[in-house]
C-alpha positions in Angstrom: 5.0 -13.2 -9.1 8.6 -14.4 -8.3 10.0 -13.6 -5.0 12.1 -11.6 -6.0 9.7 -9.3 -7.4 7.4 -9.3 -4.7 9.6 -8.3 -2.3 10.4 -5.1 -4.6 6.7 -4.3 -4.5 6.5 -4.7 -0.4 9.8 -2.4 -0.4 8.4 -0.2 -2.5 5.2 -0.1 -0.6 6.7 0.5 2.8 9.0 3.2 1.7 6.1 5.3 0.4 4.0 4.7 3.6 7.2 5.9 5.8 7.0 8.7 3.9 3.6 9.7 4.3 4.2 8.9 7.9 7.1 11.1 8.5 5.6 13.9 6.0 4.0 15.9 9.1 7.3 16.1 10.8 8.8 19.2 8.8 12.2 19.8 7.7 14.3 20.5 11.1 17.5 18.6 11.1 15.7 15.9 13.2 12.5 15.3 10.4 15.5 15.2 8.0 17.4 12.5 9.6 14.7 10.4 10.2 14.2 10.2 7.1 17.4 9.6 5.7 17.5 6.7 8.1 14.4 5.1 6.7 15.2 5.2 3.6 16.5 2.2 1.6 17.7 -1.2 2.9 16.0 -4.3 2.1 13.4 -4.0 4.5 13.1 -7.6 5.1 11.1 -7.3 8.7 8.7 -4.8 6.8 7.9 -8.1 4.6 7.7 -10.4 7.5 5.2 -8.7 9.2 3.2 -8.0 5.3 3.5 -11.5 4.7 2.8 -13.0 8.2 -0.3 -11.1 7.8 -1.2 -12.3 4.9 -1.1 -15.8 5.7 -4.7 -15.0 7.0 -6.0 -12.6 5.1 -5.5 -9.6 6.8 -5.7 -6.7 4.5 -2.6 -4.9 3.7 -4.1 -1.8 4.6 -3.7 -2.7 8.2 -0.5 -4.6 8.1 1.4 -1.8 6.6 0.7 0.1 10.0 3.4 -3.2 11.9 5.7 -2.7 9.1 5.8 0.7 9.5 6.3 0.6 12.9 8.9 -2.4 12.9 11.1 -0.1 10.1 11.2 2.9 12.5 12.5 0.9 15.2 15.0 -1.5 13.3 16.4 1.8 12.0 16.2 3.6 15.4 18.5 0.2 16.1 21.1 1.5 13.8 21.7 5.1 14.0 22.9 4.5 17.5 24.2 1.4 16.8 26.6 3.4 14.2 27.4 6.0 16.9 30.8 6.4 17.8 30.1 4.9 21.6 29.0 2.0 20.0 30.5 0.5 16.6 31.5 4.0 15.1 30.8 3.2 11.8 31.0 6.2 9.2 29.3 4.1 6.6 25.5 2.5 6.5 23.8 1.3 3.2 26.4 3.0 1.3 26.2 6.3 2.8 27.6 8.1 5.5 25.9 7.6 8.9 24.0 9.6 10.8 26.0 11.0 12.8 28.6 11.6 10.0 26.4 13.3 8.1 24.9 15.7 10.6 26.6 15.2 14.2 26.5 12.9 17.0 24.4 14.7 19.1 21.2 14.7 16.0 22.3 11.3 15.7 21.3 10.3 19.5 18.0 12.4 18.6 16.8 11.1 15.3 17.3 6.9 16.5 15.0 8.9 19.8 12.7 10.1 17.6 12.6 6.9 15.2 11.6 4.9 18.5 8.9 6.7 19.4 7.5 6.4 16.1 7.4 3.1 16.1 5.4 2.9 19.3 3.4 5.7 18.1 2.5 4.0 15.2 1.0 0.9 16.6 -1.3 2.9 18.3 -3.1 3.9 15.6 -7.0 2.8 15.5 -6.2 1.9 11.1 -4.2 -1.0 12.7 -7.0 -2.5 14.3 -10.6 -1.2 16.0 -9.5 -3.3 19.1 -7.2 -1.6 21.8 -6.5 -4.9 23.5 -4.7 -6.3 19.9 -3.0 -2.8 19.8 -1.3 -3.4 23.0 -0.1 -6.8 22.4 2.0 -5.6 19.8 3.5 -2.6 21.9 4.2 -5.3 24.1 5.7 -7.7 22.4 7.6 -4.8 20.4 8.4 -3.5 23.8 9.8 -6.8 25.0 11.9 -7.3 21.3 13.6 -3.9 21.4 14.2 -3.3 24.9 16.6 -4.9 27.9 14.9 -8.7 27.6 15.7 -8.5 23.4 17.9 -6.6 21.0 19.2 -4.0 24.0 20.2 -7.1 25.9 22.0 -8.7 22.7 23.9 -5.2 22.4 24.8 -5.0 25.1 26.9 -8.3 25.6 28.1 -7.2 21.9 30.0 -4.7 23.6 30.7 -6.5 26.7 32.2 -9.3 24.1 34.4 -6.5 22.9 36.6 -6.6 26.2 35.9 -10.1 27.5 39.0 -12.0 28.4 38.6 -14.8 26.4 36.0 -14.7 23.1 32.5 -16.0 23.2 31.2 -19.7 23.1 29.0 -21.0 20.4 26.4 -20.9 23.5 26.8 -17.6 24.6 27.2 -16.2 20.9 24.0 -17.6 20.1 21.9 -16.1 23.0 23.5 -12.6 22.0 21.8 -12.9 18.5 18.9 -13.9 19.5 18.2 -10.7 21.2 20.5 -8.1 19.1 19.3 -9.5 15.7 16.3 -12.6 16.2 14.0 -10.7 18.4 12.9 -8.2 16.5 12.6 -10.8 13.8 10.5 -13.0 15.8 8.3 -10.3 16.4 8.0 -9.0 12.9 7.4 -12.8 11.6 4.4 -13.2 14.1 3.0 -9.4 13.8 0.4 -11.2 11.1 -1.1 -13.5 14.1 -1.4 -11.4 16.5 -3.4 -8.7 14.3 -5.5 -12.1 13.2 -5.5 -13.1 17.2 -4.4 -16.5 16.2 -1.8 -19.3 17.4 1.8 -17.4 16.6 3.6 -20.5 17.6 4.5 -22.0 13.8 5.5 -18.4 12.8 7.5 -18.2 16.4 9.5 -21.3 15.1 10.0 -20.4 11.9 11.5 -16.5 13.0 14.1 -18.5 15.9 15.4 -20.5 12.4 15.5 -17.7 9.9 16.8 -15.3 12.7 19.9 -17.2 13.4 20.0 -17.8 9.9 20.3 -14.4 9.5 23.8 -13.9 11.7 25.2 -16.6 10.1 25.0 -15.2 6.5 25.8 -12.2 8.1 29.2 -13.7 9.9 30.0 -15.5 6.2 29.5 -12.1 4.3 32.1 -10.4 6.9 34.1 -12.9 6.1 34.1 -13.3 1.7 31.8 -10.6 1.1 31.9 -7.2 -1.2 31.9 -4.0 1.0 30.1 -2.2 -1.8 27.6 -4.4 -2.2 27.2 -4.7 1.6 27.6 -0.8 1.9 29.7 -1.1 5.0 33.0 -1.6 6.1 33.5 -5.9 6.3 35.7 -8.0 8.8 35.3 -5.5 11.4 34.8 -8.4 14.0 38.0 -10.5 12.8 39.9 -6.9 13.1 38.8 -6.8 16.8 39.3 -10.4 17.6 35.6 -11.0 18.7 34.6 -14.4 18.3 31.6 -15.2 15.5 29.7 -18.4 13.6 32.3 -18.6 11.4 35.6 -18.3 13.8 33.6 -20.9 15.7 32.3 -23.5 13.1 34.5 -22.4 9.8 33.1 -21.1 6.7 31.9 -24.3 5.3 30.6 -26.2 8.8 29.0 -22.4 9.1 27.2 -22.9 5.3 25.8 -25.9 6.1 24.1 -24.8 9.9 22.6 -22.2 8.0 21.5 -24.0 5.4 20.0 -26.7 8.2 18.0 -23.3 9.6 16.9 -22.7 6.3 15.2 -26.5 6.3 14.1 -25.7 9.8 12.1 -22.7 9.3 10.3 -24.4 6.1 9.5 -27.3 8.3 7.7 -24.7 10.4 5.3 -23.2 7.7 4.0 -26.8 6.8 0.6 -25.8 8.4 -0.1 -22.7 6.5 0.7 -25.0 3.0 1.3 -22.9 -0.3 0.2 -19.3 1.1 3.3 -19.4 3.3 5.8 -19.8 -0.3 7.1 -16.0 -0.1 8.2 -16.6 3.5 10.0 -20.0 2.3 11.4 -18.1 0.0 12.6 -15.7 1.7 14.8 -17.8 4.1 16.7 -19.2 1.3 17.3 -15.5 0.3 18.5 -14.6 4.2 21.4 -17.4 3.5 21.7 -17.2 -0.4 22.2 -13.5 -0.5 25.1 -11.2 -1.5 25.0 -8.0 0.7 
């Protein structure tokens, strides 16, 4: 099965799984935005945590309950990060945002409601018959989303935003690694902890691909096609915030992330050919288009 087509399948399989999760929920404006928040996107931490899990054989039947979980709370992460106290953006995966579609106040609720979720899905038994495995991943989640992760990276986004002078390569770096690498890390190493194994190689490999991930993201700001990204590009060369590329240049930028790429796959060596898909896919995090 080619990459490609694998990670259709896992997309496929965790949009039908947040479905049956939010099914319960009803049709109130709230229900309804969840949903619409969940659906689509590339899902690409849903497939870390399916193929992390993988790695040592732990059935997909379980996993699906982390991936779940980690697409509730990477969406929570954009609704308000679309809200017009934070980036006011009208446009998310080529539709109007939350907030645009319904109001800002729903908007607030429905990224509430989405984390919750996400904790409240972790708890479930069908995860795993020990408590004490359940809990590690609420903490590490926890930890990922909250004022020592992505909060924390948000926050000095929007501290950036007024700064006196722009960012250094430094201080942009420890940004991302909350806003954008923490909850990859934890999605990358979801797999080992259900296993209650060594997360360490997985650890190493999520710090590569997650910075990997801003870069390709800064370069597609940069020379990329708003349609295919579904939302509106150069946003941070417009506000004169300082990024990987205005740092290193395009090309110097390339190549780090291309180095990343080599740096993650050098960190799967000890799981040999069942780690391909995750290989794979951090040459798709720098290769791709949107």
């Amino acid at each position: 099965m080619s990459f490609r087509t694998k990670l259709a399948a896992a997309q496929d399989q965790i949009g039908l799984a947040l479905v049956d999760r939010l099914a319960p929920l009803g049709e109130d404006s709230i229900a309804q935005g969840m949903r619409y928040a969940t659906g689509g996107g590339k899902r690409l931490r849903g497939f870390l945590v399916l193929e992390s899990s993988a790695l040592f054989d732990v059935p997909a039947h379980q996993a699906i309950h982390a991936a779940v979980a980690i697409e509730c709370l990477h969406a929570y992460s954009l609704v308000h990060d679309d809200l017009p106290a934070m980036d006011n953006d009208d446009l998310r995966r080529g539709q109007p945002t939350v907030h645009v579609k319904w109001n800002e106040p729903t908007g607030v609720l429905v990224g509430d409601a989405l984390q919750t979720m996400a904790f409240q899905t972790l708890c479930d038994e069908p995860l795993h018959k020990d408590p004490a495995v359940r809990v590690a991943l609420l903490d590490g989640l926890a930890r990922a989303s909250g004022a020592e992760g992505m909060v924390l990276g948000q926050a000095l986004d929007i501290a950036a935003e007024t700064a006196d002078r722009p960012l250094s390569l430094d201080q942009i770096t420890r940004l991302q690694s909350g806003k954008t690498g923490a909850l990859i890390e934890w999605s990358a190493t979801a797999g080992a902890i259900i296993a209650q194994t060594d997360p360490a190689p997985l650890s190493a490999y999520a710090r590569a691909i997650g910075l990997a991930f801003q870069i390709a993201d800064d370069i597609l700001d940069v020379e990329g096609d708003a349609a295919k990204a579904g939302k509106r590009l150069q946003k941070d060369a417009g506000a004169g915030k300082a990024t990987f590329v205005s740092l290193l240049g395009l090309e110097p930028a390339r190549q780090r992330a291309h180095d990343l790429v080599a740096e993650a796959e050098a960190a799967l060596n000890p799981y040999g050919k069942k780690a391909h898909a995750l290989g794979e896919l951090a040459r798709y995090i720098v290769d791709r288009d949107a």
